[in-house]
N, CA and C atoms as an extended XYZ file, in Angstrom:
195
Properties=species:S:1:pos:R:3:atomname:S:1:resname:S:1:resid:I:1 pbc="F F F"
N       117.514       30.414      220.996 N   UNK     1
C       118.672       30.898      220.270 CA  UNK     1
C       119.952       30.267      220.791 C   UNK     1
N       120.347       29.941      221.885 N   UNK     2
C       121.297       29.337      222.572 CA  UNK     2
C       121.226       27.912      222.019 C   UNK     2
N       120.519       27.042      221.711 N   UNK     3
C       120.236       26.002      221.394 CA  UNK     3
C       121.011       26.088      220.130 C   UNK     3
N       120.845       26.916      219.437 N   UNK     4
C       121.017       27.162      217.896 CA  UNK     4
C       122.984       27.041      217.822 C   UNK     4
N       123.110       28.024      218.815 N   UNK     5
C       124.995       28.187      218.555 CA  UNK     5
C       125.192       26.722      218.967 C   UNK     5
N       124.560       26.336      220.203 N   UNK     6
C       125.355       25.324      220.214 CA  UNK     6
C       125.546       23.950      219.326 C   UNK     6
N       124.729       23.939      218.342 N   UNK     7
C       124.745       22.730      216.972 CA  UNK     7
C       125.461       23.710      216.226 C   UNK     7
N       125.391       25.029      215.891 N   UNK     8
C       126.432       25.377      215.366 CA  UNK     8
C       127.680       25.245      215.221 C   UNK     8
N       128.487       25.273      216.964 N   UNK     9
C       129.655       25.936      217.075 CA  UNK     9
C       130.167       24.109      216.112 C   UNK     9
N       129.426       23.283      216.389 N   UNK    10
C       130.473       21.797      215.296 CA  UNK    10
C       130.511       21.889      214.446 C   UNK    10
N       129.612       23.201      213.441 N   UNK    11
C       130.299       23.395      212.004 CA  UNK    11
C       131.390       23.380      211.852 C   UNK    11
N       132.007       24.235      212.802 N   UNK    12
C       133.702       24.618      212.733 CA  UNK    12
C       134.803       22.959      212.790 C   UNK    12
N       133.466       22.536      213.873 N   UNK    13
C       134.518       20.705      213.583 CA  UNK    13
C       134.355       20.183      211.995 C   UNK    13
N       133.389       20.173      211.508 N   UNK    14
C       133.017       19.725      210.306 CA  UNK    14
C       134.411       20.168      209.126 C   UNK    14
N       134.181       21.741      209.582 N   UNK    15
C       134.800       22.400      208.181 CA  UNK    15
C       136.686       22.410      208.809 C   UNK    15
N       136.721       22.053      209.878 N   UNK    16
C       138.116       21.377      210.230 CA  UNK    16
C       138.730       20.380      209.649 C   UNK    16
N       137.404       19.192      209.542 N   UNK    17
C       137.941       18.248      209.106 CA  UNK    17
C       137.885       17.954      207.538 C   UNK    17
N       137.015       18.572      206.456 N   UNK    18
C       137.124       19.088      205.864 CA  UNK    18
C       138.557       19.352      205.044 C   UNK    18
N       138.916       20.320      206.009 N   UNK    19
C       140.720       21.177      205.418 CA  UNK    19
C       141.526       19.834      205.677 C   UNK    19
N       141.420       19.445      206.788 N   UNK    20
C       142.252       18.333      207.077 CA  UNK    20
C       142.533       17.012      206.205 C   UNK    20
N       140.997       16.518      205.241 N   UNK    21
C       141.123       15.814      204.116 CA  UNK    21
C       141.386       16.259      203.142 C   UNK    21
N       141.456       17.891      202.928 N   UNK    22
C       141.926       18.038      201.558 CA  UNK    22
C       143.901       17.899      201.640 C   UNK    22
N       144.079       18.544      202.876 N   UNK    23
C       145.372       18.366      203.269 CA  UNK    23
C       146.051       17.046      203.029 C   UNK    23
N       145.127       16.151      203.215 N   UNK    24
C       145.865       15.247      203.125 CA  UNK    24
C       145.648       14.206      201.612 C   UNK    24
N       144.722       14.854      201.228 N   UNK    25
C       145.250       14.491      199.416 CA  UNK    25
C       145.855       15.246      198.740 C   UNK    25
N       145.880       16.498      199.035 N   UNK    26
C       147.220       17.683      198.008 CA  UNK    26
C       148.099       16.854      198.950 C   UNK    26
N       148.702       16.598      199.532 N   UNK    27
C       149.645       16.091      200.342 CA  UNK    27
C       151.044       15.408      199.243 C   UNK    27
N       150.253       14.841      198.509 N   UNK    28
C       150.767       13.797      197.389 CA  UNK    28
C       151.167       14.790      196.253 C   UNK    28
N       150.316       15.627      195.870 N   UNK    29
C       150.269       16.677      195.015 CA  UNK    29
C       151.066       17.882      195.125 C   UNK    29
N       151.255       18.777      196.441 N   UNK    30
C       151.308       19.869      196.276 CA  UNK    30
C       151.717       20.259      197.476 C   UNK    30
N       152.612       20.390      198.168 N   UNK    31
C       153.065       20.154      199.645 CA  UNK    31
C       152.522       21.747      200.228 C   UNK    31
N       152.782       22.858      199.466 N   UNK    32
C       152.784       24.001      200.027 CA  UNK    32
C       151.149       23.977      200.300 C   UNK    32
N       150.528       23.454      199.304 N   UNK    33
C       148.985       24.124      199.328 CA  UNK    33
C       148.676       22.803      200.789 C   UNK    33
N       148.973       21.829      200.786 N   UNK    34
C       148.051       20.964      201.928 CA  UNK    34
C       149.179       21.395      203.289 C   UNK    34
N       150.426       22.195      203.486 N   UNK    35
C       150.599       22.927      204.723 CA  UNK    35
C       149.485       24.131      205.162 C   UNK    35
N       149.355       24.093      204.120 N   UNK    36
C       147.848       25.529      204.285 CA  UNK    36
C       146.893       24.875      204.669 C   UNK    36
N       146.236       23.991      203.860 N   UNK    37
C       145.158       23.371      204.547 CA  UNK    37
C       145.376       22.604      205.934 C   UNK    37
N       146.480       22.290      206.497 N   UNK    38
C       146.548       21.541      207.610 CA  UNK    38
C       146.778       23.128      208.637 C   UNK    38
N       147.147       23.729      208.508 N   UNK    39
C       147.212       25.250      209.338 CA  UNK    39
C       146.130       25.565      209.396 C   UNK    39
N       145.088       25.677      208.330 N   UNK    40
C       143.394       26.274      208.510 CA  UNK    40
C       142.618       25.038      209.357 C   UNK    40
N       142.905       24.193      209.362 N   UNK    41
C       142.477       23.027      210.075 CA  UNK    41
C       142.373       23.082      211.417 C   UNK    41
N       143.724       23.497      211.825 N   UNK    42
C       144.446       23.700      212.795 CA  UNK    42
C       143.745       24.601      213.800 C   UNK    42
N       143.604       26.144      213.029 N   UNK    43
C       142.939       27.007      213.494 CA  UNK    43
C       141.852       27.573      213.687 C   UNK    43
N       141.106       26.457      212.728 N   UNK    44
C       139.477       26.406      212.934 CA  UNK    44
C       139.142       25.740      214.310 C   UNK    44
N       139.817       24.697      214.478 N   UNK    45
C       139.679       23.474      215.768 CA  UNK    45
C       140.194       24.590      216.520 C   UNK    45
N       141.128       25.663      216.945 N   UNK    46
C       141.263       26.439      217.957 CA  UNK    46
C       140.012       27.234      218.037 C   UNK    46
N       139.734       27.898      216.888 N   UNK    47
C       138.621       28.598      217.231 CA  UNK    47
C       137.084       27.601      217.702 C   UNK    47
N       136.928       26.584      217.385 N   UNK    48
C       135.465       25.885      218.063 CA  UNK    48
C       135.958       25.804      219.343 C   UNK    48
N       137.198       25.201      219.732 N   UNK    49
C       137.662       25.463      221.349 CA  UNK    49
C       137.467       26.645      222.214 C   UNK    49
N       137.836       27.669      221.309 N   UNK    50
C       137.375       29.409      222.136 CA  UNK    50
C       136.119       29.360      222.376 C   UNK    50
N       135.699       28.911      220.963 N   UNK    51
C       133.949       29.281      221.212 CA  UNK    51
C       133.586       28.469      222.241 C   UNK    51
N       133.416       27.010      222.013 N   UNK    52
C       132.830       26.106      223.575 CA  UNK    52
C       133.572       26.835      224.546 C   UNK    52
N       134.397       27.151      225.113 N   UNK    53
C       135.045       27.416      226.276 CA  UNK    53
C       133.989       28.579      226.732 C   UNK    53
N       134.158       29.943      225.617 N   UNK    54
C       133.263       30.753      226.081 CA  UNK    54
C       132.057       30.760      226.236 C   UNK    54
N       131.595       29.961      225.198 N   UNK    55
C       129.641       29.284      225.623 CA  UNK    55
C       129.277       29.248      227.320 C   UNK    55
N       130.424       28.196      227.217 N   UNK    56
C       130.305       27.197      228.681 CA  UNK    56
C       130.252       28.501      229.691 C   UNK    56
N       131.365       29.079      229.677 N   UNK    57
C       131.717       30.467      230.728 CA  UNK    57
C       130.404       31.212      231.181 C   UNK    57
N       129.380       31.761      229.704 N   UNK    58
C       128.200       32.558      229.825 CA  UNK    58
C       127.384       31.364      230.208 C   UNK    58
N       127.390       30.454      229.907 N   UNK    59
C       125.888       29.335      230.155 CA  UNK    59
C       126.048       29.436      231.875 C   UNK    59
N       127.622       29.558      232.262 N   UNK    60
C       127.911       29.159      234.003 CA  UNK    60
C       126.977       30.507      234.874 C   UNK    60
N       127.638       31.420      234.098 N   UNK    61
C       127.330       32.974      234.608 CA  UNK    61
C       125.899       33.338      234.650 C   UNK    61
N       125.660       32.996      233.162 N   UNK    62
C       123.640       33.309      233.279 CA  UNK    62
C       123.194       32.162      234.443 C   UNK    62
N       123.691       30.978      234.727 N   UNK    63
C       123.204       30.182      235.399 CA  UNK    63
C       123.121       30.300      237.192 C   UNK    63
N       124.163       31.330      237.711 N   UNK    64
C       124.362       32.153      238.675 CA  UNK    64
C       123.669       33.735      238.682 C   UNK    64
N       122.991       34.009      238.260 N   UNK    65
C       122.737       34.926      237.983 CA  UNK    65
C       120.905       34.276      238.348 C   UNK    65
């Protein structure tokens, strides 16, 4: 199961980058809607950062343990 989150947690890179290309074709189009998509971008890539950070933390802890 651990195996599993961790190919997971790069969905969140995927669907980052994702927002980040749509951002940047409304870009041309629609300024308000691709500030949104570059903010969800933004905060998806924070959240895969929380998640690895905290993975890493429990992988250290079960590993002391």
């Amino acid at each position: 199961m651990q195996s599993i989150w961790k190919f997971l947690q790069y969905g969140y890179l995927v669907v980052g980058i994702i927002f980040l290309v749509e951002g940047i074709i409304a870009l041309s189009t629609d300024v308000t809607r691709a500030m949104i998509m570059f903010g969800l971008s933004v905060f998806i890539v924070v959240i895969f950062l929380f998640k690895r950070r905290f993975r890493r933390k429990i992988e250290a802890r079960n590993k002391q343990q």
